[in-house]
C-alpha positions as CSV (number, residue, x, y, z in Angstrom):
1,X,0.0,0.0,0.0
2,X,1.9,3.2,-1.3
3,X,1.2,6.4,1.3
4,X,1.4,9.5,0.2
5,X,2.9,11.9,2.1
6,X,1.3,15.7,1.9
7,X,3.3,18.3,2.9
8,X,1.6,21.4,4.4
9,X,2.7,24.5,2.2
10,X,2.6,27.6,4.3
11,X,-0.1,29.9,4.0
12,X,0.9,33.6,2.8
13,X,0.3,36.3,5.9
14,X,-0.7,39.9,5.0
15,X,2.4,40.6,6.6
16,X,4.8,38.8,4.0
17,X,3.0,40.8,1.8
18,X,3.1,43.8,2.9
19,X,7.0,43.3,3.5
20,X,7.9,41.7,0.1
21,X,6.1,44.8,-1.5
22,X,8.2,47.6,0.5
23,X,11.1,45.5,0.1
24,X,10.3,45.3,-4.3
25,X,9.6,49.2,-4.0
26,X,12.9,49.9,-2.0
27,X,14.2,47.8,-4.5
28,X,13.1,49.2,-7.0
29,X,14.5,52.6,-6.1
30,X,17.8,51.6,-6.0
31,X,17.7,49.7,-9.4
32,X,16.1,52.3,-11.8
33,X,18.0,55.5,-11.5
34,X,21.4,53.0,-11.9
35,X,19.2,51.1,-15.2
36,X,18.6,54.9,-16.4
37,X,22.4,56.0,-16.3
38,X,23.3,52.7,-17.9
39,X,20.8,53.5,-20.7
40,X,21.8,57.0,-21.1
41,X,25.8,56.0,-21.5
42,X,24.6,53.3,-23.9
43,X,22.5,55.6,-26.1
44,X,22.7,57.5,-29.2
45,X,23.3,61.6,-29.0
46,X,19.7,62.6,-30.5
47,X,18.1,60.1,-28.1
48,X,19.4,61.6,-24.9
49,X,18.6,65.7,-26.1
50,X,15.2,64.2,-26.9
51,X,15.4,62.2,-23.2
52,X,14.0,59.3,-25.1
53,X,15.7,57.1,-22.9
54,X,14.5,55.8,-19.7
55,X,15.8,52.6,-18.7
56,X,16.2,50.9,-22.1
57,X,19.5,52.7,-24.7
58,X,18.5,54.0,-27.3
59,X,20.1,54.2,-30.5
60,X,22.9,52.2,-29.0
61,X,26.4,54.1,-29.1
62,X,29.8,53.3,-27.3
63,X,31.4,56.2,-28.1
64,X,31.4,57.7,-24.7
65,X,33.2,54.5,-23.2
66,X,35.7,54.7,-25.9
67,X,36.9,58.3,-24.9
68,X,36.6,57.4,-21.3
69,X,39.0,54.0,-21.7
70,X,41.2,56.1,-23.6
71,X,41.7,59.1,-21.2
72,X,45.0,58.7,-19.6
73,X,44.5,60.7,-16.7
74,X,41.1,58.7,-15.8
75,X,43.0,55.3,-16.2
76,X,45.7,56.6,-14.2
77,X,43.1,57.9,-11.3
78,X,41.5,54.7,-11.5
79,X,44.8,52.6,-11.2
80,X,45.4,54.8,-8.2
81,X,42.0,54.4,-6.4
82,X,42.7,50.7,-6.7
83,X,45.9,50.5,-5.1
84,X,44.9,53.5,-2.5
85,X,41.8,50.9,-1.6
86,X,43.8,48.2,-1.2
87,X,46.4,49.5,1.2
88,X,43.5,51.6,3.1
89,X,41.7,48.0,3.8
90,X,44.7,46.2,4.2
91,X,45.9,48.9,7.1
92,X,42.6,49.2,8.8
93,X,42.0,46.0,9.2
94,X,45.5,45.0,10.7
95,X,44.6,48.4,13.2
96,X,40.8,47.1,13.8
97,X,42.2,43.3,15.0
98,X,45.0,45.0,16.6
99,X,42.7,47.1,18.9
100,X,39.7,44.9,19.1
101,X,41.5,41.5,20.5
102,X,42.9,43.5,23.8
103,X,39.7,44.8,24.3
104,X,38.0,41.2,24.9
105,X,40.5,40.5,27.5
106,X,39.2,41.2,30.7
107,X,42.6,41.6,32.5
108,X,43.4,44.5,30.3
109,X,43.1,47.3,32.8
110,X,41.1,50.6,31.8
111,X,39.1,48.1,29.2
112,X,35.6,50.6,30.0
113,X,37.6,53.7,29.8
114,X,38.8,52.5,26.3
115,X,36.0,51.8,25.1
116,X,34.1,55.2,26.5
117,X,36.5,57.2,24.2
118,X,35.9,54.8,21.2
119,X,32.3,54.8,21.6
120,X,32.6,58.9,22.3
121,X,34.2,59.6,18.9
122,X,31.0,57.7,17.2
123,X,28.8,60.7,18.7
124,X,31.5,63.6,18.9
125,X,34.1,64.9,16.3
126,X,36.2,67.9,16.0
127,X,34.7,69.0,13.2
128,X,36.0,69.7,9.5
129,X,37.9,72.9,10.0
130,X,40.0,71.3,13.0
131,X,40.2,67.8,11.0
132,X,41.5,69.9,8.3
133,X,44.4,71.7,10.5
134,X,45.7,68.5,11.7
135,X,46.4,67.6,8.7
136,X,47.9,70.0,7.8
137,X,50.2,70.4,10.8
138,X,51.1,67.0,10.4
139,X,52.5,67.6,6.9
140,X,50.0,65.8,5.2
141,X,48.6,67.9,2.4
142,X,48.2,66.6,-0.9
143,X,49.7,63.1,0.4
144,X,48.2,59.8,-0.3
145,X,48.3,59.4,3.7
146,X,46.0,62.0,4.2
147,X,43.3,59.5,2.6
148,X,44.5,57.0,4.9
149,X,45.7,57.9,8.4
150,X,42.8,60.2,9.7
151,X,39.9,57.2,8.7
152,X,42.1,54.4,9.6
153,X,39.5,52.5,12.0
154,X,36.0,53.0,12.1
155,X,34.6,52.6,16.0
156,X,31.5,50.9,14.7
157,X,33.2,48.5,12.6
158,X,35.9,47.9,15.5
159,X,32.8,47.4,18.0
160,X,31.6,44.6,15.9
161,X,34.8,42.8,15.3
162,X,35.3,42.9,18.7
163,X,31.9,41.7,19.8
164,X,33.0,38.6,17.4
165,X,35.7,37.9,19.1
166,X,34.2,37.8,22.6
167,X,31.8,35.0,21.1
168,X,34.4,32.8,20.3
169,X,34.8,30.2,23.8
170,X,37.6,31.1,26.0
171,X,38.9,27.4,25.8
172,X,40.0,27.8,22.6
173,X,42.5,30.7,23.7
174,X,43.3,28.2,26.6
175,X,44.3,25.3,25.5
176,X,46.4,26.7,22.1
177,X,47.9,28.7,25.1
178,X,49.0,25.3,27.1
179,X,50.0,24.0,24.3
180,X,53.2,26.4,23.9
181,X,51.2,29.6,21.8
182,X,51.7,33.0,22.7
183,X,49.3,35.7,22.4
184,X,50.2,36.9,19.1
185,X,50.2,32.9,17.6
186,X,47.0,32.4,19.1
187,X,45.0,35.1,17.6
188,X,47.1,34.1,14.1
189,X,46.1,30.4,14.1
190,X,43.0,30.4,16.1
191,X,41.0,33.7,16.6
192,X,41.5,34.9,12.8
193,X,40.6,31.2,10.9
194,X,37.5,31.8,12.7
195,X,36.7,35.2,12.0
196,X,36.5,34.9,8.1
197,X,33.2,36.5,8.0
198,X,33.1,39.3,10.3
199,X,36.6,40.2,8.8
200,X,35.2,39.8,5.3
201,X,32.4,42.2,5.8
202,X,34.6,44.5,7.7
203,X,36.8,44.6,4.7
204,X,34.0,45.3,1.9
205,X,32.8,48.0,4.5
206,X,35.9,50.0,4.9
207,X,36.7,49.1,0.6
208,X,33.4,50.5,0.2
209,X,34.1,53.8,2.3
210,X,37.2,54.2,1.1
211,X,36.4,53.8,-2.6
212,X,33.0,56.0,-2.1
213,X,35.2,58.9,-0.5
214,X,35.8,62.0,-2.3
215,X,35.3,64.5,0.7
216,X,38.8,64.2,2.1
217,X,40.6,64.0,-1.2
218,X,38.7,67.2,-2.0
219,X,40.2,68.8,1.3
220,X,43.3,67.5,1.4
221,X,44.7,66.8,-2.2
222,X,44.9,69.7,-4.9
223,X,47.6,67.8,-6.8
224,X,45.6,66.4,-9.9
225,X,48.2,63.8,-10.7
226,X,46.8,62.4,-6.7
227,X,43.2,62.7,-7.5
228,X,41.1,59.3,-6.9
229,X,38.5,58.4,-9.3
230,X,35.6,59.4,-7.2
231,X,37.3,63.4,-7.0
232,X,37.2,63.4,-10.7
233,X,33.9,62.1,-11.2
234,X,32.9,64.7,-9.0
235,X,34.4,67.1,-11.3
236,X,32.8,65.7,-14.0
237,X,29.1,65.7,-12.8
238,X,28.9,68.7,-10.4
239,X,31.2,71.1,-13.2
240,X,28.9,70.1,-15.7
241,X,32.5,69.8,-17.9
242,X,34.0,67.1,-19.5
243,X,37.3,67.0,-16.9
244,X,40.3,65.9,-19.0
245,X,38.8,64.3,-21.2
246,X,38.3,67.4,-24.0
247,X,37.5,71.3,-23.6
248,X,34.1,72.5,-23.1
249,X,33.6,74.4,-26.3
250,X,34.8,71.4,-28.0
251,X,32.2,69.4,-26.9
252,X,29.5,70.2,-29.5
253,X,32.0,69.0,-32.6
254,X,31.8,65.2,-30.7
255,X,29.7,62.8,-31.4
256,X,28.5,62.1,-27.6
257,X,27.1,65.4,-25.8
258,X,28.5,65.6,-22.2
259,X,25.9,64.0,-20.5
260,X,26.9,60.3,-21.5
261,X,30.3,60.9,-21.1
262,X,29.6,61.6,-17.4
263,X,26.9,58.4,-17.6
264,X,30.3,56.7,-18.8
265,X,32.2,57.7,-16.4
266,X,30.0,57.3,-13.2
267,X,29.6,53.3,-14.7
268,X,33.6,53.7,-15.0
269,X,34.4,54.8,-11.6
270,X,31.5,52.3,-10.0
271,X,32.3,48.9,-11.7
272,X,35.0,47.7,-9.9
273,X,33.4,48.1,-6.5
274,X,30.4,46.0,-7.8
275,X,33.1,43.4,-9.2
276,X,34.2,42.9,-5.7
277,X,30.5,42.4,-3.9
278,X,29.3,38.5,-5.5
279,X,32.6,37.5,-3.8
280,X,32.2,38.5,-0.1
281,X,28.0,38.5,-0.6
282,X,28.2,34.8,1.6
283,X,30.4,36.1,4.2
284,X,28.3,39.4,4.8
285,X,25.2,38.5,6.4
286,X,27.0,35.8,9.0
287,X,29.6,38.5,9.0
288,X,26.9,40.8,10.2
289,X,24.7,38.7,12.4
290,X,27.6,37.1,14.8
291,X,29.1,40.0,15.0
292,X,26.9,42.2,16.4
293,X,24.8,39.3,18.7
294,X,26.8,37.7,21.1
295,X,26.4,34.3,21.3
């Protein structure tokens, strides 16, 4: 006698509904305007100073990529945002670890007075004009450090990485410890294997900040040969110029008005970041979740 077995499909709440529609319109938000500037770098000259285009090219063109891939000092800004994000993550991370694993140690004396001042700094700053003064006192002026040095840890991404390592069980730390490792071996071979996905996230986060950021470099760098690819986008789209790429009067003789050269551009300059997410995308939620919940 065959049995079937029916499994009980669950029944759809108003709720769910109600969720997965503000979750589709949120979505929604974020994917058009990025669909439209794909479209308009895609598109023809007539169609975009008809605005014919809307999400779809039209009248499909690649001109505007071609001058962009061919401007040297937008390859060379790009090559330099690259390495400059690199370095950036590479250096804040090492700092993060550095302070966050003495801070889980409860025989670390002034632990709460520690982390009073890092908390402090996440509701209190100086200010720009003082930020600005420091680093200019310290030498620091159109240097490469100047992106680096004054955002070197975040206290919200150094609260999380800490509250990761406080989940993981004491014994761990104990018995590599009786077994000959010093501090410094223990958090190499035993603390860090297990961190993968809180340092993963924390890694995309401060990329992302550091690849997003064009404030500082406008404050600090007014060499253009040190400009990262986000400064000169920012050129492009708020000067309403084609930045070294051709002259502004010249820009009626091309055959791609300005307005897709800076649709190129933004697609240029946000590429690689997008490159990067598929890879850490299974790290970041677990990243996320442990580290903030202790378990």
């Amino acid at each position: 006698m065959i049995t079937t077995i029916k499994r009980k499909v669950p029944k759809l709440r108003l709720s769910d509904v109600i969720i997965m529609l503000i979750v589709g319109v949120a979505l929604m938000i974020c994917l058009l305007p990025f669909l439209h500037i794909i479209a308009i770098s895609l598109s023809s000259k007539h169609a975009v100073l008809s605005n014919q285009v809307t999400i779809f090219p039209r009248g499909w063109d690649f001109h505007a990529y071609e001058i962009v891939f061919t401007d040297s000092r937008m390859l060379w800004s790009m090559g330099l945002t690259i390495i400059l994000t690199v370095v950036y993550t590479i250096i804040s991370m090492v700092m993060s670890i550095c302070a966050a694993y003495p801070l889980t140690k409860e025989r670390l004396k002034g632990k709460a007075f520690f982390m009073l001042l890092i908390v402090f700094t996440m509701f209190f700053s100086g200010g720009l004009i003082p930020d600005y003064l420091l680093v200019k006192e310290l030498g620091l002026l159109d240097s490469l450090f100047s992106l680096i040095i004054p955002g070197m840890i975040s206290a919200f991404n150094l609260i999380i990485l800490r509250t990761f390592f406080t989940s993981i069980p004491a014994s761990l730390e104990e018995s590599a410890q009786l077994d000959g490792c010093s501090h410094i071996g223990t958090l190499l071979r035993i603390i860090l294997p297990l961190s993968l996905p809180v340092l993963a996230t924390l890694s995309l986060f401060y990329a992302v900040s550091r690849w997003n950021g064009y404030m500082d470099a406008l404050f600090y760098i007014t060499d253009a040969d040190l400009y990262p690819i986000q400064l000169k986008l920012y050129q492009i789209v708020m000067n309403s110029m084609v930045t070294d790429l051709t002259a502004q009067e010249g820009a009626a003789q091309l055959d791609v008005v300005p307005e897709g050269i800076k649709a190129a551009s933004i697609m240029f300059a946000t590429a690689p970041i997008l490159i990067v997410y598929p890879w850490l995308q299974r790290y970041f939620v677990s990243g996320i979740m442990i580290g903030a919940v202790k378990g």
